[in-house]
N, C-alpha and C positions, 0 to 999 in steps of 0.2 A: 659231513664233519665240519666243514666250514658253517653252514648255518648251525650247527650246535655248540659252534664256536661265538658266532653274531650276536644267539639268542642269551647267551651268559653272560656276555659283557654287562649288557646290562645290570645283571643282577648283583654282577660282581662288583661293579662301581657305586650300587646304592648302598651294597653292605657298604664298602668303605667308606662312603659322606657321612653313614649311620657312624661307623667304628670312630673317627675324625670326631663329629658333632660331640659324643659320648668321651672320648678326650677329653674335650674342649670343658663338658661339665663337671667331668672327674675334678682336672685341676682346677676349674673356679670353686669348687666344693670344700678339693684341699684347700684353697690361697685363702677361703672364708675361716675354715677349722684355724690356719697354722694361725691366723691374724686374730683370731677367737682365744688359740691358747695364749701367744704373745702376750694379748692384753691381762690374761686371766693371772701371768705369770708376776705381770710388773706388780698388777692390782695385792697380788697373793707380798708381793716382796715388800709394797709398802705397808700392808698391814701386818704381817709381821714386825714389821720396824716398829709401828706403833705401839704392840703389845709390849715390846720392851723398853719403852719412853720409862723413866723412874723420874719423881722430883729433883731426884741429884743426878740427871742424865747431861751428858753434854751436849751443847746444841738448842737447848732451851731457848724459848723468844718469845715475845709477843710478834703479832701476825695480824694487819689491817684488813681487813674487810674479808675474815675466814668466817666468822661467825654467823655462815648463811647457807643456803641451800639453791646451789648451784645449777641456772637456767636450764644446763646440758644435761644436767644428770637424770639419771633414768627411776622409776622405783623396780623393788625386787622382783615382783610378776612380770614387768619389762623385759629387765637381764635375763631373769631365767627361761624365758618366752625368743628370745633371742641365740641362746644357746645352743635349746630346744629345737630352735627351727633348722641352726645348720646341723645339728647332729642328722635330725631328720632330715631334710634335705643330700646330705654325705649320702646317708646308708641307701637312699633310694634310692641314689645316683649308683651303688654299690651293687645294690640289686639290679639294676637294669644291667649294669655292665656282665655281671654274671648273667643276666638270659641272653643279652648280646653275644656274648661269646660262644654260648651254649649256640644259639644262632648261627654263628660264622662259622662253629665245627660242623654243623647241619650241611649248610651250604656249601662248602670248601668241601663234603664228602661228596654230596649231590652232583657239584657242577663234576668233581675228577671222576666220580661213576660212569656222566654222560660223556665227559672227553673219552677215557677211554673207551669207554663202550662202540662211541664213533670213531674212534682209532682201530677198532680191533674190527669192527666191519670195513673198515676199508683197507687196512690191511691180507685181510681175507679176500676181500675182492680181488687188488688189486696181485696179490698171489695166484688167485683164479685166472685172472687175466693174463697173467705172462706164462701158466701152464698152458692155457689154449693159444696162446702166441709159439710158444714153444714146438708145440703140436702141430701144427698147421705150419711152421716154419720148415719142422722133419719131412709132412707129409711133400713140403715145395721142393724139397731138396730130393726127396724121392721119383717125382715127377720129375724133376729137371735131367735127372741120371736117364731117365727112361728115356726120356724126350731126347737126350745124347745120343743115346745108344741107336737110338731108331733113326736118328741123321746120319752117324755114321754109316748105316746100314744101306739107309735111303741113297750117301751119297755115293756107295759103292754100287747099288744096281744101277745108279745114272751112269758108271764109268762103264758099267759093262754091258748096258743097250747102246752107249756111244761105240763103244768097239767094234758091237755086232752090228751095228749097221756101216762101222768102216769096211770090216773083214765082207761086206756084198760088196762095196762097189769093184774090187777085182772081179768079179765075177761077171757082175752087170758090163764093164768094160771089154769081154771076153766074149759076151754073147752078142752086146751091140757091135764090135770089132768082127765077128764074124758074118752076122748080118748085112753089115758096109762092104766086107769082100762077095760075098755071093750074089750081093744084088748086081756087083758089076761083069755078072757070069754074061758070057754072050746068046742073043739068039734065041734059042729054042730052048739053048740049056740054064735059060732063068726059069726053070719049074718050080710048081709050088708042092716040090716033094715032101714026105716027110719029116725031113733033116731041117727043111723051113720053118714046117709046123713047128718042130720040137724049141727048135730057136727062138720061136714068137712066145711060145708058151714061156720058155724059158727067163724070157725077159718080163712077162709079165708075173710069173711068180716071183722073182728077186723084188720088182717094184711092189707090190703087194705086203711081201714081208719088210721090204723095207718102210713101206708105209704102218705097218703092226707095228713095226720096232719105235717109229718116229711118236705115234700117237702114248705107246707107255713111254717112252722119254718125254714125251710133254704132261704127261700124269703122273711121273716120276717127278720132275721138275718141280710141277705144283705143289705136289705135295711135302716135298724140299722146301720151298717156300715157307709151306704153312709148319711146317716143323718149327724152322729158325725164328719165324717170327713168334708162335707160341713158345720160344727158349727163349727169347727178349723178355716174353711177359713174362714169367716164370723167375727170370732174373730181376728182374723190378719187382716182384710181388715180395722175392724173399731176402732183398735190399731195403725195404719197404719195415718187414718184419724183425728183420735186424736191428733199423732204428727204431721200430716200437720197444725190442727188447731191450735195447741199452735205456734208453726214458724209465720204463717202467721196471725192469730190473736193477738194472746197473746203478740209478740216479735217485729213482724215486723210492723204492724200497730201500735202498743203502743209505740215503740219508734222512728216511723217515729210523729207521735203526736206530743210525748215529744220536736222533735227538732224541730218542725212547732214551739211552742210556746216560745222556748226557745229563736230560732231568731226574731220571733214577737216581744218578750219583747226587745230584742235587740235593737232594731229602734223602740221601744216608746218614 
């Protein structure tokens, strides 16, 4: 739009030195005619005058050095040849200005064809552009809800592999506490009965799960992580798109509007 705004200046400004110039010749065409009839008019009043000179007129005189034929004066093929020329010279001037103008309506349709025509593509575009801003704005906000929803989710199984591995160590406390009393059995009767075995194992399945438990808390965790930090971007993306939408909705459409109407009302 802008370069088809660039490219008219030009054209626009020669018509007008042309329209200007054509002025300029109109009225020296007139100032020749008015000062053409002027003269025609005096010439027309004194010779009238003279048809009505009578012998008994008032005003009568002799008249020193009339009796001649005046350096300045022109003969009749002259005047008439004069006349002639600004009539002709007017009317051409008359004729141009009529295809001039014929011209300036040409141009003046031409160039407002091309404005709007680049108005109305970019208009178009720029509609195009804030529907897929639009779009893509919904789809972020949809994403981000999900992205929510899955943290809350995420941050409730971290609370509940943290519990479950507090609710062992009672346990682990229970097994090692009686292992600490048996070992101080005396004698003979520190056997590695049973009851020993069940104990050792005992402690080593609590540690075990508690190590299962510890590894998805730290895969838990991570991925906690990666959530919050993908709900950052997610919030910048459609913070992001917000301010596209206000520029190219809000501003640039609303006041591309405003000046459609403003020159509409212009040329009512």
């Amino acid at each position: 739009e802008l370069a088809v705004a660039l490219n008219i200046q030009p054209i626009l400004q020669n018509t007008l030195d042309n329209t200007i110039e054509q002025i300029r010749l109109l009225r020296s065409s007139k100032k020749a005619l008015e000062k053409d009839l002027q003269n025609k008019t005096s010439a027309h009043l004194i010779d009238s005058q003279c048809t009505t000179l009578k012998t008994n007129s008032a005003g009568l005189g002799y008249h020193a050095d009339v009796a001649k034929i005046d350096t300045n004066s022109v003969t009749p093929e002259t005047w008439l040849k004069f006349s002639h020329k600004n009539i002709v010279k007017a009317e051409g001037e008359r004729v141009n200005s009529v295809a001039l103008r014929s011209h300036i309506e040409h141009v003046i349709n031409e160039t407002d064809k091309s404005l709007k025509a680049a108005d109305e593509k970019v208009d178009n575009a720029l509609a195009e552009r804030v529907g897929e801003t639009e779009a893509a704005r919904i789809y972020l906000d949809e994403q981000l809800a999900q992205v929510t929803g899955e943290i809350m989710q995420m941050e409730e199984n971290v609370n509940v592999l943290v519990d479950a591995i507090k609710r062992k160590y009672p346990n682990m406390q229970v097994a090692q506490t009686r292992l600490s009393y048996r070992s101080k059995r005396p004698d003979i009767e520190l056997c590695r009965d049973p009851v020993q075995y069940r104990l050792l194992d005992e402690v080593s399945e609590i540690n075990s799960s508690v190590d299962g438990l510890q590894q998805k808390l730290q895969e838990s965790q991570a991925s906690l992580k990666n959530l919050r930090r993908h709900q950052l971007a997610l919030d910048d993306e459609i913070s992001i798109k917000a301010k596209t939408l206000s520029i190219d909705r809000d501003f640039c459409l609303r006041l591309r509007y405003e000046l459609s109407q403003k020159l509409a009302n212009r040329y009512l």
